[in-house]
PyMOL Python script that loads the backbone (N, CA, C, O; Angstrom):
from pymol import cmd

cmd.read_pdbstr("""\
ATOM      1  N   UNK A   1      36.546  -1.128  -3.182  1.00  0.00           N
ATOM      2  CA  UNK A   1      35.572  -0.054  -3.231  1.00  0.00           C
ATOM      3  C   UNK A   1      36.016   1.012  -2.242  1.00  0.00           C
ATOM      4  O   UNK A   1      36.246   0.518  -1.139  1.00  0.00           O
ATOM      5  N   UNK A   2      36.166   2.057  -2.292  1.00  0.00           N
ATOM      6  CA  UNK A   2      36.402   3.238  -1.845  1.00  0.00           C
ATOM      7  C   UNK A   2      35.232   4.640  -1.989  1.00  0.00           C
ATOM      8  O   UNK A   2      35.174   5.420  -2.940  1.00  0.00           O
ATOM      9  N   UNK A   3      34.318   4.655  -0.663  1.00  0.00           N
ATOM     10  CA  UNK A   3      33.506   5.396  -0.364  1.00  0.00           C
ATOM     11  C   UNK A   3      33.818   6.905   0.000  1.00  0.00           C
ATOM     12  O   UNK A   3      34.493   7.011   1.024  1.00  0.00           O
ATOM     13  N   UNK A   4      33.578   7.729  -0.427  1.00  0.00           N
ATOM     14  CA  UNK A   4      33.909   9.566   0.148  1.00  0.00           C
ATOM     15  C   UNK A   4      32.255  10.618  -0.167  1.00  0.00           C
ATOM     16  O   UNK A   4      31.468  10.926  -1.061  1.00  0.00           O
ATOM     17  N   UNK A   5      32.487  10.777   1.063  1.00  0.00           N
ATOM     18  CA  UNK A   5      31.568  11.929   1.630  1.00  0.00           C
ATOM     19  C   UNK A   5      31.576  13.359   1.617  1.00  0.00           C
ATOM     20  O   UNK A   5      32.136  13.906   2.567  1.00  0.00           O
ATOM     21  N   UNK A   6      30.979  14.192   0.575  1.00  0.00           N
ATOM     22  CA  UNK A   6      31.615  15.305   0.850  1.00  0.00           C
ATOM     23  C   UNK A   6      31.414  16.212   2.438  1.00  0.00           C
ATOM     24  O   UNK A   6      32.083  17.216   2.687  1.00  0.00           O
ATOM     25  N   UNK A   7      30.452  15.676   3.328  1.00  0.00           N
ATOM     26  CA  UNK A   7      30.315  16.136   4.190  1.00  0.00           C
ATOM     27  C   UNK A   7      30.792  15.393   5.274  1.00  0.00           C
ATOM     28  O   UNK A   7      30.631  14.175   5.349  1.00  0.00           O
ATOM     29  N   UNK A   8      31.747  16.493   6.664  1.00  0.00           N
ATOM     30  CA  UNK A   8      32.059  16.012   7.782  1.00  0.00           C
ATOM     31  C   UNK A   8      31.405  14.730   8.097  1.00  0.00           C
ATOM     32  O   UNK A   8      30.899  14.266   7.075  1.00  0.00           O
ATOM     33  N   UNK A   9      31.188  13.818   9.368  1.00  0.00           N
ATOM     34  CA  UNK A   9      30.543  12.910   9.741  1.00  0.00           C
ATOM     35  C   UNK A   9      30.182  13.536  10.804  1.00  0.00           C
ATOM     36  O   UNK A   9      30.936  14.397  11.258  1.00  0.00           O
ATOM     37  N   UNK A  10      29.093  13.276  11.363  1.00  0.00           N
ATOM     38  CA  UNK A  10      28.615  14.424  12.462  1.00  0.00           C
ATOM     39  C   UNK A  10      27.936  15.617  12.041  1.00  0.00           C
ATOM     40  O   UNK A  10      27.189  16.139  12.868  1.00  0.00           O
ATOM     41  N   UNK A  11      28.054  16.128  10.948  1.00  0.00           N
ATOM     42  CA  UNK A  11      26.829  17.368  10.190  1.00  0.00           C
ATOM     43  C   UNK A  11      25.931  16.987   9.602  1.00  0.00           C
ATOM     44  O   UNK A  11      25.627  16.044   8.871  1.00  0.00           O
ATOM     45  N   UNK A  12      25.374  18.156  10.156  1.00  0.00           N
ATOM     46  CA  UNK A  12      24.165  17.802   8.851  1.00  0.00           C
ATOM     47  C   UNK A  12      23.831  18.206   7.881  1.00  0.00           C
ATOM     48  O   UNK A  12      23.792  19.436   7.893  1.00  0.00           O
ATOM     49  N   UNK A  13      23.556  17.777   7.000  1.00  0.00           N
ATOM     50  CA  UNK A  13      22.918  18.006   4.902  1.00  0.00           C
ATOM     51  C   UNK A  13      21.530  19.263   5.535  1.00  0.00           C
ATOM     52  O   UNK A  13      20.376  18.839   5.471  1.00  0.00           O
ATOM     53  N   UNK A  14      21.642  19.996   5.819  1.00  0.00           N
ATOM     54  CA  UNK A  14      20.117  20.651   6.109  1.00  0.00           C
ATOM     55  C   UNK A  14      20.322  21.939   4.672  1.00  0.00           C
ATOM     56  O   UNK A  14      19.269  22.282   4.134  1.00  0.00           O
ATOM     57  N   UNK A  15      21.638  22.568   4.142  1.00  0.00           N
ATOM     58  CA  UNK A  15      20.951  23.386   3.041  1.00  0.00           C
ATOM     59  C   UNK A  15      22.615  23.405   2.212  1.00  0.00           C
ATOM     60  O   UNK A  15      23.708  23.444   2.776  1.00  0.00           O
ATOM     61  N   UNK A  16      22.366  23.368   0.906  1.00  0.00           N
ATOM     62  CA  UNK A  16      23.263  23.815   0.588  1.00  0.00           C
ATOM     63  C   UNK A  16      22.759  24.409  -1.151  1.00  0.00           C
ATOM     64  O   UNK A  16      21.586  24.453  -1.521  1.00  0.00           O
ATOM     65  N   UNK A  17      23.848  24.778  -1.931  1.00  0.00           N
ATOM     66  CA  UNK A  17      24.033  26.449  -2.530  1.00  0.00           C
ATOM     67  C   UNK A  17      23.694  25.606  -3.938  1.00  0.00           C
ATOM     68  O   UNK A  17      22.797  26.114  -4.611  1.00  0.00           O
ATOM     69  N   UNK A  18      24.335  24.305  -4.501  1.00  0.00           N
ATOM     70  CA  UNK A  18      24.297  23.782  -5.630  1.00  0.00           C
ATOM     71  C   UNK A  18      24.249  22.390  -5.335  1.00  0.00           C
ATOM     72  O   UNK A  18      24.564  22.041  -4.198  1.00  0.00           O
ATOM     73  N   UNK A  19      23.831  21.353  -6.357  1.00  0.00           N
ATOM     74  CA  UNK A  19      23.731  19.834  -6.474  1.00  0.00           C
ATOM     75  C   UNK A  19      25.225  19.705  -5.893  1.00  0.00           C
ATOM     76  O   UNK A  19      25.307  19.095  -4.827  1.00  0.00           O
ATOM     77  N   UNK A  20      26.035  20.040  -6.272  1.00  0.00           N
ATOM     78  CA  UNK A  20      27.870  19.295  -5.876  1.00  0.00           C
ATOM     79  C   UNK A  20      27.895  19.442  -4.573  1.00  0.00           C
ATOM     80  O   UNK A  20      28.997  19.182  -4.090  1.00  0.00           O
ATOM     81  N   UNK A  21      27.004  19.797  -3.750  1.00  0.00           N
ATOM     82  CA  UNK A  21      27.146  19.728  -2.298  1.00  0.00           C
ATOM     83  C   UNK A  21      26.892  19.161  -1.412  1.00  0.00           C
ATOM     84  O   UNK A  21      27.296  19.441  -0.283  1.00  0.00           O
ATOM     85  N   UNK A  22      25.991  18.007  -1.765  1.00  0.00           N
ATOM     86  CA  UNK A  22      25.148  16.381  -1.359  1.00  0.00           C
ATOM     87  C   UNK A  22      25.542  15.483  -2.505  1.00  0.00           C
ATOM     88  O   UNK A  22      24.936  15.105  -3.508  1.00  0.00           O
ATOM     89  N   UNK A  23      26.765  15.262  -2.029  1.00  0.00           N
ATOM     90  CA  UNK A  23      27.400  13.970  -3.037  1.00  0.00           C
ATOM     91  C   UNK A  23      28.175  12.813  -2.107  1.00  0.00           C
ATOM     92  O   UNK A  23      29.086  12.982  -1.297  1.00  0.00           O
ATOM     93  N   UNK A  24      27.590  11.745  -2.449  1.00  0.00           N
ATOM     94  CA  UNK A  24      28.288  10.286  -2.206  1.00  0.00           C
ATOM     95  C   UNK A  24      29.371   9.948  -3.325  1.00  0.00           C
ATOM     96  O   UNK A  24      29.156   9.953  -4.537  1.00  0.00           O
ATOM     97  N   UNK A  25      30.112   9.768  -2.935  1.00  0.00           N
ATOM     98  CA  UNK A  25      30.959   9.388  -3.740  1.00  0.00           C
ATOM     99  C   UNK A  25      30.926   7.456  -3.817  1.00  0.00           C
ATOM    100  O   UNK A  25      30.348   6.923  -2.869  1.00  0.00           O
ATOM    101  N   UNK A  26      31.415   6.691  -4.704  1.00  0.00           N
ATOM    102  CA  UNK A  26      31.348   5.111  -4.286  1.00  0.00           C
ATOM    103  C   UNK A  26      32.203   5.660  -5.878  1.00  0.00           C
ATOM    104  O   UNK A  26      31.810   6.284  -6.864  1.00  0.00           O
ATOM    105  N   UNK A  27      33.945   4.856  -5.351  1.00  0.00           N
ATOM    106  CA  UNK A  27      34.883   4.496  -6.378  1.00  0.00           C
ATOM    107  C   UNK A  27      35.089   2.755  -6.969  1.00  0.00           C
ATOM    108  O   UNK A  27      35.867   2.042  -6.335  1.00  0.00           O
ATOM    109  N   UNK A  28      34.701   2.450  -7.609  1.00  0.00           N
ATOM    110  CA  UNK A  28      34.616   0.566  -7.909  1.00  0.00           C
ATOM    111  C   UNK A  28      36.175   0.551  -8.704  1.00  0.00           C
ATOM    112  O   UNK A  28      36.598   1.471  -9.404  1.00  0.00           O
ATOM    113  N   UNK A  29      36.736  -0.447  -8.469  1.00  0.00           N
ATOM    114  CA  UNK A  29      37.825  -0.704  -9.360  1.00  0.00           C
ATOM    115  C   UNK A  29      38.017  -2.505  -9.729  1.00  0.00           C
ATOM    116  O   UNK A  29      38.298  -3.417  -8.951  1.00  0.00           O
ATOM    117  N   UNK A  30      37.774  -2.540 -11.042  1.00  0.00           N
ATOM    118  CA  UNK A  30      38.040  -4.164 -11.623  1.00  0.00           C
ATOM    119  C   UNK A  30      38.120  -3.749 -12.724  1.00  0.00           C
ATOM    120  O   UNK A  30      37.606  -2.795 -13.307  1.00  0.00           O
ATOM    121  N   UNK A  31      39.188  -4.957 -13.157  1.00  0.00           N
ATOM    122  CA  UNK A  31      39.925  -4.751 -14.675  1.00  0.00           C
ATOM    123  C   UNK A  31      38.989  -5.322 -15.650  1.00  0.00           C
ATOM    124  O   UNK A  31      39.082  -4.860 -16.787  1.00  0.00           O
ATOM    125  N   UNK A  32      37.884  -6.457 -15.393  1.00  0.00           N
ATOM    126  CA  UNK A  32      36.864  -6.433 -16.349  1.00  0.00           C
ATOM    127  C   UNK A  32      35.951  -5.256 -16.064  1.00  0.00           C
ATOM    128  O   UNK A  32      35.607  -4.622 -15.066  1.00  0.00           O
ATOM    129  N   UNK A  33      35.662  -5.233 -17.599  1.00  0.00           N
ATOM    130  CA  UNK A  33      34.653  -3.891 -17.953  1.00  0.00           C
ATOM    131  C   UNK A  33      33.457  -4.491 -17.325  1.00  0.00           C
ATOM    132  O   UNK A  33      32.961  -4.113 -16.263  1.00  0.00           O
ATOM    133  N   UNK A  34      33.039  -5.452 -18.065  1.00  0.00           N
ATOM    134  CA  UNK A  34      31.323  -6.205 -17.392  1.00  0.00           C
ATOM    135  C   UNK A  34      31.380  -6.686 -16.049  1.00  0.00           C
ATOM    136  O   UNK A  34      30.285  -6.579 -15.499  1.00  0.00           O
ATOM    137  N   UNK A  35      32.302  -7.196 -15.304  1.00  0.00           N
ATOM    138  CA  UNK A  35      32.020  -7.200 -14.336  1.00  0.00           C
ATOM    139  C   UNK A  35      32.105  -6.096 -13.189  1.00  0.00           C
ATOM    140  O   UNK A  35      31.721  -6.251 -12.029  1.00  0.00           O
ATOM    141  N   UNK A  36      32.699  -4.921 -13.749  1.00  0.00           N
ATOM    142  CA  UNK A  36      32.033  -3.686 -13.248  1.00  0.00           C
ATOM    143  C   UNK A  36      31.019  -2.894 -13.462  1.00  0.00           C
ATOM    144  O   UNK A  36      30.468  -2.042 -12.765  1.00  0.00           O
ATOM    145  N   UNK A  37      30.825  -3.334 -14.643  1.00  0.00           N
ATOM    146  CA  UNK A  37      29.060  -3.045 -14.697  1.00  0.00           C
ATOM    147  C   UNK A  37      28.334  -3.645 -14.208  1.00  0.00           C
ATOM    148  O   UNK A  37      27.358  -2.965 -13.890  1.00  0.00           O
ATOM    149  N   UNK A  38      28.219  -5.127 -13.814  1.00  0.00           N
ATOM    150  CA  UNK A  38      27.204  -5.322 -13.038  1.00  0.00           C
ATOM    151  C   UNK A  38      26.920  -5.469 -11.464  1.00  0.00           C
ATOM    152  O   UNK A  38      25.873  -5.760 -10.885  1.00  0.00           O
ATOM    153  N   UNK A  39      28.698  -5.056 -10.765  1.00  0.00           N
ATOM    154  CA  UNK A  39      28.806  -4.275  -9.598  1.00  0.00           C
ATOM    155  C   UNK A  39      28.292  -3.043  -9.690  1.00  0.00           C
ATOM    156  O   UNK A  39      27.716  -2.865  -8.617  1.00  0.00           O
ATOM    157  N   UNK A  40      28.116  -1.676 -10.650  1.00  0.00           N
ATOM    158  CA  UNK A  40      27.274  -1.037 -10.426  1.00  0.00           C
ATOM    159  C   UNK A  40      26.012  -0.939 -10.489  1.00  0.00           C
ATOM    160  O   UNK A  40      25.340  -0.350  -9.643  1.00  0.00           O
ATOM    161  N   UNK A  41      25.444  -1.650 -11.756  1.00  0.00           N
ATOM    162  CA  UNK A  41      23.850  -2.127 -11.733  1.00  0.00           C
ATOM    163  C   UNK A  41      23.589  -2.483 -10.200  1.00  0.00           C
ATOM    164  O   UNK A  41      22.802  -1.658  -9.737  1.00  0.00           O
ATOM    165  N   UNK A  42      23.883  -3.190  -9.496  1.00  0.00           N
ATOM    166  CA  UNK A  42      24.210  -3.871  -8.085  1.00  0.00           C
ATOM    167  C   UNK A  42      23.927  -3.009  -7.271  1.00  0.00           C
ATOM    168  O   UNK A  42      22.980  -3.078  -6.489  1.00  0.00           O
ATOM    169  N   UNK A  43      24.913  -1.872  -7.384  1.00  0.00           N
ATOM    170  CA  UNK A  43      24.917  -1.261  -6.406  1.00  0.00           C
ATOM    171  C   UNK A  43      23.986   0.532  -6.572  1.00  0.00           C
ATOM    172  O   UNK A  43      23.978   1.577  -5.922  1.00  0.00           O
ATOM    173  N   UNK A  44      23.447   0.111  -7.590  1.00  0.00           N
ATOM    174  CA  UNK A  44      22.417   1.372  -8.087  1.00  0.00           C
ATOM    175  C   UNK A  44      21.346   0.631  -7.190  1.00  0.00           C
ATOM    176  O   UNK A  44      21.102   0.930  -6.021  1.00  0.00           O
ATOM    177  N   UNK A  45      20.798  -0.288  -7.848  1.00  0.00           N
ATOM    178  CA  UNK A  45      19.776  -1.516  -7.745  1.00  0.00           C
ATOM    179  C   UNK A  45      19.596  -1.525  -5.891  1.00  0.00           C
ATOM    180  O   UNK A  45      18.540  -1.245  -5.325  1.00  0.00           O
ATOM    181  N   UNK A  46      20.647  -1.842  -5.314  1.00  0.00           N
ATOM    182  CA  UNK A  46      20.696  -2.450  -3.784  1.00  0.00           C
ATOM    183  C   UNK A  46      20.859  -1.324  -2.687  1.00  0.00           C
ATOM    184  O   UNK A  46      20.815  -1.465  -1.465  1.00  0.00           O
ATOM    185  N   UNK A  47      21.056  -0.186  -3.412  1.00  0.00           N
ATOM    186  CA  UNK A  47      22.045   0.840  -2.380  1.00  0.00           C
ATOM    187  C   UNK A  47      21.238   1.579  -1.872  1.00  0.00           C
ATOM    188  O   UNK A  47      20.912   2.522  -2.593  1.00  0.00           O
ATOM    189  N   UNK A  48      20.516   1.503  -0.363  1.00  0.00           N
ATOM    190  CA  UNK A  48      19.050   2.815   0.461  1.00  0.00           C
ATOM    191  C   UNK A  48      20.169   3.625   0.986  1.00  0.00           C
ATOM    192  O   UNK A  48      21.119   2.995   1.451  1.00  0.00           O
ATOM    193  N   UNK A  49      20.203   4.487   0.990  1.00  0.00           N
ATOM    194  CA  UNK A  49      20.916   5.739   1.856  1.00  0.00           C
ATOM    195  C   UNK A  49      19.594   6.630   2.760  1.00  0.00           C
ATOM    196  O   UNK A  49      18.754   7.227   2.087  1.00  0.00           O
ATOM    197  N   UNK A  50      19.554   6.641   3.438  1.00  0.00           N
ATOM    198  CA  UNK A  50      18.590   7.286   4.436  1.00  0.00           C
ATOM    199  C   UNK A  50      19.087   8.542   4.213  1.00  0.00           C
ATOM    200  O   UNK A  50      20.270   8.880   4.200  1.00  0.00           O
ATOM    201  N   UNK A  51      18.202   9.149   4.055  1.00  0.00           N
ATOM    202  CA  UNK A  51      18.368  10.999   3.496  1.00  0.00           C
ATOM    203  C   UNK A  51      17.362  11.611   4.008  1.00  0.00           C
ATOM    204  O   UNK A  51      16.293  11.017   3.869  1.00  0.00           O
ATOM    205  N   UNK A  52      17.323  12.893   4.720  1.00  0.00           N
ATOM    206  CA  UNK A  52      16.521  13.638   4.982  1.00  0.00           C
ATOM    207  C   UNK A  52      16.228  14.533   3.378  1.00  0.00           C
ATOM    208  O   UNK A  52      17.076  15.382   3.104  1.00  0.00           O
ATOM    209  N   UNK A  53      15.397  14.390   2.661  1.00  0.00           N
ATOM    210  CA  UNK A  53      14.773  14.613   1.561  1.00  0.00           C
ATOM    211  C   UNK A  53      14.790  16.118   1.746  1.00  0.00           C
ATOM    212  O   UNK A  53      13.673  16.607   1.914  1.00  0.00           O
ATOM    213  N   UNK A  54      15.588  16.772   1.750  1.00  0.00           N
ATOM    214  CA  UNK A  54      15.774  18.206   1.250  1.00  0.00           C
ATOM    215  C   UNK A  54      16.171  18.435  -0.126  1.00  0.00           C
ATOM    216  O   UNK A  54      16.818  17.686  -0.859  1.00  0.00           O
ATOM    217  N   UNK A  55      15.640  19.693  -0.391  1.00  0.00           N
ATOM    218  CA  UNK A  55      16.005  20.322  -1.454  1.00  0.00           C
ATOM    219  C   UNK A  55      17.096  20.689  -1.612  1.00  0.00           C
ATOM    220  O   UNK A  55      17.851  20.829  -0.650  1.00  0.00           O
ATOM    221  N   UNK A  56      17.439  20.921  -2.758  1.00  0.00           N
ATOM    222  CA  UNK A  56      19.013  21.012  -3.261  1.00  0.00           C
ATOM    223  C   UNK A  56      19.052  22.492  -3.777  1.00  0.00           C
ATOM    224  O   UNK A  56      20.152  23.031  -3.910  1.00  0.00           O
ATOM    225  N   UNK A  57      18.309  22.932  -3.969  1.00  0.00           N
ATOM    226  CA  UNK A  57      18.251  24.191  -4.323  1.00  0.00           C
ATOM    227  C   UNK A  57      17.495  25.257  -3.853  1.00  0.00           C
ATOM    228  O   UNK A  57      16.267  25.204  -3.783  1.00  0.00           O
ATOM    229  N   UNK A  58      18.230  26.331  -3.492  1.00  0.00           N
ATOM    230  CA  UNK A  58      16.910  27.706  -2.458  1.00  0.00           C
ATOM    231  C   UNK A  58      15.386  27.339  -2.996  1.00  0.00           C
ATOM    232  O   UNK A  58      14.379  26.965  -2.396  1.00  0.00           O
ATOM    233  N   UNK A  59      15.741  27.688  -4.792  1.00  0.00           N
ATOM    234  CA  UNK A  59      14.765  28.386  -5.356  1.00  0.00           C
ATOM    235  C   UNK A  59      13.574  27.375  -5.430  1.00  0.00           C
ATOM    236  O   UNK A  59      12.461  27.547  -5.927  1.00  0.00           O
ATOM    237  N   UNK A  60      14.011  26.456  -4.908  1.00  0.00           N
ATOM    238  CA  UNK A  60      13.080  24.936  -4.678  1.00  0.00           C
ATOM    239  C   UNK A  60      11.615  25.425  -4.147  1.00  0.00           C
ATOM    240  O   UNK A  60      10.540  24.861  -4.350  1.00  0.00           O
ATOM    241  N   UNK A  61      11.846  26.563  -3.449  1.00  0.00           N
ATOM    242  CA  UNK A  61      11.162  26.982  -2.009  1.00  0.00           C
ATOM    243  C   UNK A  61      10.605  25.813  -0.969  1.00  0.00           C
ATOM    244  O   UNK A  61       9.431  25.541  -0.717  1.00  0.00           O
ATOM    245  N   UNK A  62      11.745  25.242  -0.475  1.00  0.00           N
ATOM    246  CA  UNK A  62      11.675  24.081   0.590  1.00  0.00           C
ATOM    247  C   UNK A  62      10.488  25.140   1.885  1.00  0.00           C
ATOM    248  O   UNK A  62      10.427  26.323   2.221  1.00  0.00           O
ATOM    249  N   UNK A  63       9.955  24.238   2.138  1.00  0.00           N
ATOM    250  CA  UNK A  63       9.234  24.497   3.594  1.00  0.00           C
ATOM    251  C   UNK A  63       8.925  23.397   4.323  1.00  0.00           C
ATOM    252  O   UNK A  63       8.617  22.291   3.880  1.00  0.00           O
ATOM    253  N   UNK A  64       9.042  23.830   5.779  1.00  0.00           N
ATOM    254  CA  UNK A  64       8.514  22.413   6.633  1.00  0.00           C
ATOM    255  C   UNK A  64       6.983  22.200   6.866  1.00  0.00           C
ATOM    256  O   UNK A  64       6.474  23.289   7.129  1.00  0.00           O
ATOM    257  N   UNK A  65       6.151  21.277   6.863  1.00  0.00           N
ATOM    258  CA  UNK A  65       5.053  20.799   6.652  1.00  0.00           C
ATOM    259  C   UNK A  65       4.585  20.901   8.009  1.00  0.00           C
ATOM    260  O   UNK A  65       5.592  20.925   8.717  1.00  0.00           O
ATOM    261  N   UNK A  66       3.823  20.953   8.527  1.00  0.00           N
ATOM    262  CA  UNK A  66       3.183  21.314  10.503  1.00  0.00           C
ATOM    263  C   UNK A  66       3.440  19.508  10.499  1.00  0.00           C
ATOM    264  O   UNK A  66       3.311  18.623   9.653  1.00  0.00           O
ATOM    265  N   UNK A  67       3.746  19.550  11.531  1.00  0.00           N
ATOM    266  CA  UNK A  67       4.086  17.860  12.400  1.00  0.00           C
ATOM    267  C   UNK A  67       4.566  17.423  13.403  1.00  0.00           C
ATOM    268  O   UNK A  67       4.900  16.276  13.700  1.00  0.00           O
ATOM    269  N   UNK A  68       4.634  19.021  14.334  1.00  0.00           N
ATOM    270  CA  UNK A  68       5.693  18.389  15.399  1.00  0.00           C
ATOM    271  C   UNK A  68       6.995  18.359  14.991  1.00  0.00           C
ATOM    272  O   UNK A  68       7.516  18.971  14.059  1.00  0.00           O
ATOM    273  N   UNK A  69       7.709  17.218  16.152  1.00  0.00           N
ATOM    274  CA  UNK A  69       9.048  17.064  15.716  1.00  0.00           C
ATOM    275  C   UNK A  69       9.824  16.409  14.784  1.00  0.00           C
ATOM    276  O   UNK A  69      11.040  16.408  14.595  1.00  0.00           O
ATOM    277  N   UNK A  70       8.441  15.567  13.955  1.00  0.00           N
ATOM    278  CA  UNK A  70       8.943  14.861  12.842  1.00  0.00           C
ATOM    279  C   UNK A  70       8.260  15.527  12.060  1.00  0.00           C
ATOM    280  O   UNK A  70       7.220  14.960  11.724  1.00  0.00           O
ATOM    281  N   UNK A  71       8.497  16.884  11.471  1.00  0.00           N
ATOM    282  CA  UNK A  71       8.077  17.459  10.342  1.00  0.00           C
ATOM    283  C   UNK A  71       8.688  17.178   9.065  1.00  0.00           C
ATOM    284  O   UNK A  71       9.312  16.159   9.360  1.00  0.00           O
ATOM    285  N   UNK A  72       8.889  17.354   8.054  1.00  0.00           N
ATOM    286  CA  UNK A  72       9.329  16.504   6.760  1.00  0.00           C
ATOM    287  C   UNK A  72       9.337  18.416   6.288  1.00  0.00           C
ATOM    288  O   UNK A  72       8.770  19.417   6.725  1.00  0.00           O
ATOM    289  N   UNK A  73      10.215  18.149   5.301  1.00  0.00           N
ATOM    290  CA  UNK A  73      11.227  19.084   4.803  1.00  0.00           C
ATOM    291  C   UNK A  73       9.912  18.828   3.218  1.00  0.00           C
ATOM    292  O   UNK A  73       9.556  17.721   2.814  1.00  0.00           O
ATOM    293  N   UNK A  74       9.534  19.943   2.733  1.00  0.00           N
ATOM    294  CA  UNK A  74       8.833  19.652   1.214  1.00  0.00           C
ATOM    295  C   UNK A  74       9.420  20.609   0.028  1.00  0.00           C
ATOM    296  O   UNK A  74       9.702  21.785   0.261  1.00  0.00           O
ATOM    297  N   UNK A  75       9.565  20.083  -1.123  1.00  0.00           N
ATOM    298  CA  UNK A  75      10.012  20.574  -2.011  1.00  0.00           C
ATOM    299  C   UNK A  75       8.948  20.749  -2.960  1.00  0.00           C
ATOM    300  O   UNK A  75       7.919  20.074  -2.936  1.00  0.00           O
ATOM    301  N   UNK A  76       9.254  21.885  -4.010  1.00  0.00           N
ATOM    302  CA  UNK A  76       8.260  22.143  -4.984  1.00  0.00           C
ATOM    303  C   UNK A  76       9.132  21.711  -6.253  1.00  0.00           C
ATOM    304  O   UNK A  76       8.706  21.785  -7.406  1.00  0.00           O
ATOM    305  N   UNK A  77      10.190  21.329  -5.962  1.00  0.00           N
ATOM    306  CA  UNK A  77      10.884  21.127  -7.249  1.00  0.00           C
ATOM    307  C   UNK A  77      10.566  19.723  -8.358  1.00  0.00           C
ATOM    308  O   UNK A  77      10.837  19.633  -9.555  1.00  0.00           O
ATOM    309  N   UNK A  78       9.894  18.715  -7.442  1.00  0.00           N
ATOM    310  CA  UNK A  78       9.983  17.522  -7.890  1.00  0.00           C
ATOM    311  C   UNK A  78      11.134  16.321  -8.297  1.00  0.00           C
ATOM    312  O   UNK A  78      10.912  15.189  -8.728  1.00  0.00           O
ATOM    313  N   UNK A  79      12.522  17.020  -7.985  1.00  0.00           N
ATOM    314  CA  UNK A  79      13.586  16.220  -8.545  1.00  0.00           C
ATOM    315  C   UNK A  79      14.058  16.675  -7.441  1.00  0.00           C
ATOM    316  O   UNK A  79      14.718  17.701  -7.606  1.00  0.00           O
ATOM    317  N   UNK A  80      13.951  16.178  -5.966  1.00  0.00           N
ATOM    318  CA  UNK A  80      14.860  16.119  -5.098  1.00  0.00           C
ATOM    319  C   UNK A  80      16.364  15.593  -5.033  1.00  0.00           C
ATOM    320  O   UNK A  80      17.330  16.298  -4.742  1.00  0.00           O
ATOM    321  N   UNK A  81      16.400  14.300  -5.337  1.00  0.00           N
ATOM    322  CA  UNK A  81      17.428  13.110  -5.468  1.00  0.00           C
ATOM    323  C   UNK A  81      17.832  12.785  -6.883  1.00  0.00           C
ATOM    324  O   UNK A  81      17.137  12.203  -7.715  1.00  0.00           O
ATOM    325  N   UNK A  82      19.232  13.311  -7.054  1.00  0.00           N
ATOM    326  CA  UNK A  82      19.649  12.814  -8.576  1.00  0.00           C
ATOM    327  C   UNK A  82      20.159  11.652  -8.017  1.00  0.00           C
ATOM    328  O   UNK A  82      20.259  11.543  -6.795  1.00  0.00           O
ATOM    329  N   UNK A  83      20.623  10.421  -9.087  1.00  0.00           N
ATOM    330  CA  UNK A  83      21.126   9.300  -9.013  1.00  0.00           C
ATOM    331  C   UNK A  83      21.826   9.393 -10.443  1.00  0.00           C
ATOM    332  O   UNK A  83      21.162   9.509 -11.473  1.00  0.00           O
ATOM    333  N   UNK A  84      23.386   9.326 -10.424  1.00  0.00           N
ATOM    334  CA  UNK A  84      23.772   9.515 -11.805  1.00  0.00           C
ATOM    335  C   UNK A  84      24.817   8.193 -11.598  1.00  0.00           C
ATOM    336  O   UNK A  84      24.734   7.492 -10.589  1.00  0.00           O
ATOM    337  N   UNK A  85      25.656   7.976 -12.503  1.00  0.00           N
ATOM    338  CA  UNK A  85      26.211   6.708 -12.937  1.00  0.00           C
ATOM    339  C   UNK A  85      27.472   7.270 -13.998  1.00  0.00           C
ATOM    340  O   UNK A  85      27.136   7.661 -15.116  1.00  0.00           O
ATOM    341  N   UNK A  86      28.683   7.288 -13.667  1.00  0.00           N
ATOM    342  CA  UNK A  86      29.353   7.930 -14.607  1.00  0.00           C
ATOM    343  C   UNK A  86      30.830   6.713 -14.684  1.00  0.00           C
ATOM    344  O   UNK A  86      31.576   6.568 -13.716  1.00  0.00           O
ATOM    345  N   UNK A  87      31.004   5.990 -15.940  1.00  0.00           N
ATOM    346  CA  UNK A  87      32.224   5.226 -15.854  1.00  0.00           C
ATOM    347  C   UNK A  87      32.842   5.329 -16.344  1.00  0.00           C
ATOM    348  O   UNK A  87      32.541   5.606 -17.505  1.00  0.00           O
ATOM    349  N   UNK A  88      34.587   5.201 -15.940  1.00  0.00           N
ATOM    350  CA  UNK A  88      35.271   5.759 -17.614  1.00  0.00           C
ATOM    351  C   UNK A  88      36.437   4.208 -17.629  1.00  0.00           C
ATOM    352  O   UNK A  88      36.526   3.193 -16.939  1.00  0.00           O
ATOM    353  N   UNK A  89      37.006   4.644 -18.557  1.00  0.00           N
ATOM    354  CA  UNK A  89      37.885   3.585 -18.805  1.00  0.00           C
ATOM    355  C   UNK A  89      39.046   3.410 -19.057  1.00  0.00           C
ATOM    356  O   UNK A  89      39.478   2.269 -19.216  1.00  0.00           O
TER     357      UNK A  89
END
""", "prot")
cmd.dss("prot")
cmd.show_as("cartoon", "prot")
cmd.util.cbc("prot")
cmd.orient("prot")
């Protein structure tokens, strides 16, 4: 398995321009087909990534909520977090 980040380590995700700009990458490689499918079911299924829940897009109109220093980032978009699944062969 081979993991890539499009962002430095040490920055932070606080805004960016399009979806391709908050991407995890996770590369799986096995020569059975099914048993890479159910390493990804697996790893759809098992995988928390701690995310500061920002919006992905301006037009979202993200705003911070009153809270102090743990204010939470809010979106109007409703589809903060894509989760996609793409395999080829």
């Amino acid at each position: 398995m081979r993991v890539a980040w499009r962002v430095s380590e040490g920055e932070e995700l606080l805004d960016s321009d399009g979806i391709d700009e908050n991407v995890l990458q996770i590369f799986l490689s096995n020569s059975s087909r099914d048993e890479l499918l159910v390493d990804v079911k697996d790893l759809v299924n098992n995988t928390d990534i701690a995310v500061d829940r920002l919006c992905i897009d301006k037009r979202n109109m993200c705003h911070r909520a009153n809270g102090g220093n743990n204010s939470l980032r809010i979106s109007n978009s409703g589809n903060q977090l894509v989760r996609s699944c793409t395999t080829a062969d």
